[in-house]
Short mmCIF file of the C-alpha atoms (twelve columns), coordinates in Angstrom:
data_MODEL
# 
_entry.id   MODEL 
# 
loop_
_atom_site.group_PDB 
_atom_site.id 
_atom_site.type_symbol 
_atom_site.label_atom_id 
_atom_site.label_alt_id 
_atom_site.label_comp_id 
_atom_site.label_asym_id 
_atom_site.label_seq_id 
_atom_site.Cartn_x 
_atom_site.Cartn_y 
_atom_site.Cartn_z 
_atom_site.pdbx_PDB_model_num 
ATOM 1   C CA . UNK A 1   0.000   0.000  0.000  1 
ATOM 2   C CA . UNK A 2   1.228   3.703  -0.683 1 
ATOM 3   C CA . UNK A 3   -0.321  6.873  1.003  1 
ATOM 4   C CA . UNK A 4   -0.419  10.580 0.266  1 
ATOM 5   C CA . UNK A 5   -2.155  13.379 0.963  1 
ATOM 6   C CA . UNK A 6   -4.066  15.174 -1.238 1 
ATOM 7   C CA . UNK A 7   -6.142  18.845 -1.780 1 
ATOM 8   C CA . UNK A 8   -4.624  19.485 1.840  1 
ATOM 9   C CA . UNK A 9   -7.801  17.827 3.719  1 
ATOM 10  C CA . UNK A 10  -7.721  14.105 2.800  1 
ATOM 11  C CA . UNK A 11  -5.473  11.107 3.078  1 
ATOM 12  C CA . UNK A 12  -5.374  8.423  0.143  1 
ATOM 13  C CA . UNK A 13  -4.249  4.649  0.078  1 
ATOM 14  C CA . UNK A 14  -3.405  3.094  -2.819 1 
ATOM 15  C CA . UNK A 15  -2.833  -0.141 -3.796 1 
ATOM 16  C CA . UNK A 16  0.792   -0.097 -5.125 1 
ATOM 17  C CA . UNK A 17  0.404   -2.610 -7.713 1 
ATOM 18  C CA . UNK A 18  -2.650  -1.818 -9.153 1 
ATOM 19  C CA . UNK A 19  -2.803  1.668  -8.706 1 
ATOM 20  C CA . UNK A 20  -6.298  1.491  -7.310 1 
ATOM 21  C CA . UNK A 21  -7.542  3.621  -4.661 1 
ATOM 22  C CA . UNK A 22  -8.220  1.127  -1.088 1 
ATOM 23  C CA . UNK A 23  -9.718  4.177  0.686  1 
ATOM 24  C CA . UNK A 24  -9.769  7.947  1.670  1 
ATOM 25  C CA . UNK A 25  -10.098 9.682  4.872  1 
ATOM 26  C CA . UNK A 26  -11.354 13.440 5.222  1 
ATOM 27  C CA . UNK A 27  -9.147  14.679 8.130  1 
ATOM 28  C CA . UNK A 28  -11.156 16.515 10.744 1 
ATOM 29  C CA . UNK A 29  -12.184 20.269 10.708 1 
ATOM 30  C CA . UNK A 30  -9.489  20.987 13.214 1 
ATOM 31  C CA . UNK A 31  -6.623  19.492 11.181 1 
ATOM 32  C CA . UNK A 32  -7.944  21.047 7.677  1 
ATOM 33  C CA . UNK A 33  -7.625  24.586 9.640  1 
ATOM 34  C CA . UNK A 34  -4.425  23.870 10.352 1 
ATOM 35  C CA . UNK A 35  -3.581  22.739 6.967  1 
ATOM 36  C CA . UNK A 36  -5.624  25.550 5.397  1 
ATOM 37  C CA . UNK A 37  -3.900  28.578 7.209  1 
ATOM 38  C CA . UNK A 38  -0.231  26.680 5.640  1 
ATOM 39  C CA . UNK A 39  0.719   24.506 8.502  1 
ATOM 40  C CA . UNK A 40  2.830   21.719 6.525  1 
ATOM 41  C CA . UNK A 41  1.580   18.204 5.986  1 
ATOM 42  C CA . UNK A 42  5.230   16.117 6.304  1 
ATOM 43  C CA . UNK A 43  5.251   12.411 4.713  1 
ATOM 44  C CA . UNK A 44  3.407   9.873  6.109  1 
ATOM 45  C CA . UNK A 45  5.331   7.212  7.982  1 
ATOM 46  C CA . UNK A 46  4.223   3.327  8.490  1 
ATOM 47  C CA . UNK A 47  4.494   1.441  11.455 1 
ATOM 48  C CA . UNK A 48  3.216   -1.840 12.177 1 
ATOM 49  C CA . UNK A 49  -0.227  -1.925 11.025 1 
ATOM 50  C CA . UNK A 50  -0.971  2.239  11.443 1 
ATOM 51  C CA . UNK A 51  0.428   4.882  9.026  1 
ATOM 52  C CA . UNK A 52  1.205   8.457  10.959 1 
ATOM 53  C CA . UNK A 53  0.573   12.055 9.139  1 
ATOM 54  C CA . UNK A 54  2.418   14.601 10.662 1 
ATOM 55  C CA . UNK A 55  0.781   18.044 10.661 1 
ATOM 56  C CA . UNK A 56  2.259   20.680 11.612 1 
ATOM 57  C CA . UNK A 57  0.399   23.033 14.371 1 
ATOM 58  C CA . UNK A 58  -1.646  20.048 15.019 1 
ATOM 59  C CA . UNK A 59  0.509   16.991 16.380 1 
ATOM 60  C CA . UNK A 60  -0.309  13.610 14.159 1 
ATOM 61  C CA . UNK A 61  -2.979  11.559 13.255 1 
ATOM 62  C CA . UNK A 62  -2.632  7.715  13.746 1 
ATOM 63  C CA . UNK A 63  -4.675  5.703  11.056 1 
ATOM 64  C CA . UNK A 64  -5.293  2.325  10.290 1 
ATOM 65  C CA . UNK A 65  -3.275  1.205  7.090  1 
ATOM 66  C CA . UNK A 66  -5.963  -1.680 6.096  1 
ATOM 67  C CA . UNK A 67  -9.228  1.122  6.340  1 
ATOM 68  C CA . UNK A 68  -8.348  4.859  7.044  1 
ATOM 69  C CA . UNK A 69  -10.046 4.941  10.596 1 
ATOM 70  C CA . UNK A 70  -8.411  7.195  12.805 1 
ATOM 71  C CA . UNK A 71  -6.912  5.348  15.657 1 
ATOM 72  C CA . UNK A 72  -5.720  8.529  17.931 1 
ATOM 73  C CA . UNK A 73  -4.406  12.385 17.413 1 
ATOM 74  C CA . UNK A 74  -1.344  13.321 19.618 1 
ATOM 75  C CA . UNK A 75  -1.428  17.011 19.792 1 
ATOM 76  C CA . UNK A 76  1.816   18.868 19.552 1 
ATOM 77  C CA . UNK A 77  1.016   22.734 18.599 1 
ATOM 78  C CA . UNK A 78  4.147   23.773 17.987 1 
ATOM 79  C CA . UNK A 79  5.373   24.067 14.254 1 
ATOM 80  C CA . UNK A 80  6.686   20.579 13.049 1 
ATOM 81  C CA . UNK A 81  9.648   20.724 10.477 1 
ATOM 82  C CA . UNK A 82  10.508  17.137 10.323 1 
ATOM 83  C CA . UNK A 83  9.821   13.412 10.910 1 
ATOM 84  C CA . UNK A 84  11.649  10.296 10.789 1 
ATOM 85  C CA . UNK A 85  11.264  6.763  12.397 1 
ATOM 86  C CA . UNK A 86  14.076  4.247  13.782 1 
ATOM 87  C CA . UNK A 87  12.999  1.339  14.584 1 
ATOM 88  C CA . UNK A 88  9.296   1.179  16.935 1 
ATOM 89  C CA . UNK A 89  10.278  5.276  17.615 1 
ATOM 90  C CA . UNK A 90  8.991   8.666  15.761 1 
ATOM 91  C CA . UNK A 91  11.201  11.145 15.978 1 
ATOM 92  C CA . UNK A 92  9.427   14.894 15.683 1 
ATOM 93  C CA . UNK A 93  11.792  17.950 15.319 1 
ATOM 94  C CA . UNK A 94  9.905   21.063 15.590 1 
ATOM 95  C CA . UNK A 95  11.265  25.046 15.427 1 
ATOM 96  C CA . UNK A 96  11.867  24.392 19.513 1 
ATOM 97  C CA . UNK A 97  11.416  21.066 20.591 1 
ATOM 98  C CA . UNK A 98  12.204  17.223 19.595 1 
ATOM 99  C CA . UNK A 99  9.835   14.724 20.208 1 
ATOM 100 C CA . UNK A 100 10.256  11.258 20.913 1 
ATOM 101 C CA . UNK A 101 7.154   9.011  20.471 1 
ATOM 102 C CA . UNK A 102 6.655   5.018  20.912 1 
ATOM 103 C CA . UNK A 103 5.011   3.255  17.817 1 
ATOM 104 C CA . UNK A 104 2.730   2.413  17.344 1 
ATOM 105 C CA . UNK A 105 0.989   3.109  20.219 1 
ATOM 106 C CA . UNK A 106 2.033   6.572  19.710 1 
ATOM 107 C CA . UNK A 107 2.788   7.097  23.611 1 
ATOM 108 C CA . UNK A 108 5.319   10.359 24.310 1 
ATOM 109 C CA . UNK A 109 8.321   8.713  25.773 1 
ATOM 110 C CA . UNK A 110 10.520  12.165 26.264 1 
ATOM 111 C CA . UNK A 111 10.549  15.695 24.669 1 
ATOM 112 C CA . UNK A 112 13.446  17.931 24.689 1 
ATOM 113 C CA . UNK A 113 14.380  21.721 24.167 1 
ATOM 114 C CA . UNK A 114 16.796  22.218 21.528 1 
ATOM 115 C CA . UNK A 115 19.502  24.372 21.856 1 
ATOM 116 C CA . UNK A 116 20.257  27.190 20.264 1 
ATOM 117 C CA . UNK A 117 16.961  27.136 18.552 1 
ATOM 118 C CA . UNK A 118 15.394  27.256 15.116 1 
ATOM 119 C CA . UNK A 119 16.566  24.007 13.679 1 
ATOM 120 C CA . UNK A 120 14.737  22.584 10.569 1 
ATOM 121 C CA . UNK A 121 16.442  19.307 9.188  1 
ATOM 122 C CA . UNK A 122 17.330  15.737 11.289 1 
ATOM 123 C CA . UNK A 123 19.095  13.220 9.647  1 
ATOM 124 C CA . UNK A 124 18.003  9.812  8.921  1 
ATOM 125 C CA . UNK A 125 18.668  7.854  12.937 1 
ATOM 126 C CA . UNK A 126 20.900  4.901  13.387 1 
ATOM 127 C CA . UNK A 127 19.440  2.910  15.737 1 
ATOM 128 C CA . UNK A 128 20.981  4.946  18.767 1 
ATOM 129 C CA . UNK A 129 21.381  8.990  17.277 1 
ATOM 130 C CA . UNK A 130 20.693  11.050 14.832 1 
ATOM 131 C CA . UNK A 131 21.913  14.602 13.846 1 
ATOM 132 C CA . UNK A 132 19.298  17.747 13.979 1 
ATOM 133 C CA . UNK A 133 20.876  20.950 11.732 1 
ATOM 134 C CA . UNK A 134 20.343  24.553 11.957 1 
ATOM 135 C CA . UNK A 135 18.025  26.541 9.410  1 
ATOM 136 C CA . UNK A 136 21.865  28.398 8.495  1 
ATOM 137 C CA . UNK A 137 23.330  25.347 8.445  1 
ATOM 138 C CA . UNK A 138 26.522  26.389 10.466 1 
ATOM 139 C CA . UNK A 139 25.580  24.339 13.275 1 
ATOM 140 C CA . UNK A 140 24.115  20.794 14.378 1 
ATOM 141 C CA . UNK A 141 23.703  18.529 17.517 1 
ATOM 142 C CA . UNK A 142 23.350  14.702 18.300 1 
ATOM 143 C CA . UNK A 143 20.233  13.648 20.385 1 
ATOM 144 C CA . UNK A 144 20.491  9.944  21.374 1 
ATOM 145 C CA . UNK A 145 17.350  7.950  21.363 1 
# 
């Protein structure tokens, strides 16, 4: 199965070798404001048998991967620049804070402020690290997971 996200209010699941759609899912009112006023939508990430969408402003929504149906919302309001997984973890860097999260139950296991503030890129994890940059580039830090 492949998902995407499409007209910035609705999630899509495709069959990858047919190319036919397996099912949509309207995201609530509160997530298309957020996606309306040009909070980003980052790529969905699949874990288990649940496929997260990241929206910034908003936190993520957890759905099922077989049907669409929303399994929870984790609310994180801060502005969400990027998302990548290692392993049963989500890792959520946001302008201030990084978020760990256990999948795919989606349970917060620790947050942390990051210093020096507005980063905007982390780099694909090993299974212990990974490397969050600044939005100028000239400087980066390790969080351990």
């Amino acid at each position: 199965l492949a998902y995407c996200v499409c007209s910035h209010n609705q999630a899509l699941c495709f069959n990858i070798l047919t190319g036919k759609l397996v099912w949509q899912r309207i995201f609530d009112k509160e997530a298309r404001s957020c996606l309306e006023l040009g909070h980003k939508l980052l790529s969905p990430i699949s874990f288990g048998d649940v496929v997260c969408f990241p929206i910034s402003g908003l936190g993520l929504v957890i759905l099922k991967k077989q049907t669409g149906q929303q399994v929870k919302r984790i609310r994180i309001k801060e502005e969400l620049v990027s998302a990548v997984h290692s392993k049963n973890k989500l890792l959520l860097l946001g302008k201030r804070w990084f978020y760990v999260l256990e999948m795919p139950s989606g349970k917060p296991l620790w947050k942390t402020l990051v210093k020096g503030g507005d980063y905007h890129e982390m780099i694909q994890p090993n299974s212990n690290s990974c490397v969050i940059r600044s939005a100028d580039g000239k400087s980066s830090e390790s969080a351990k997971i």
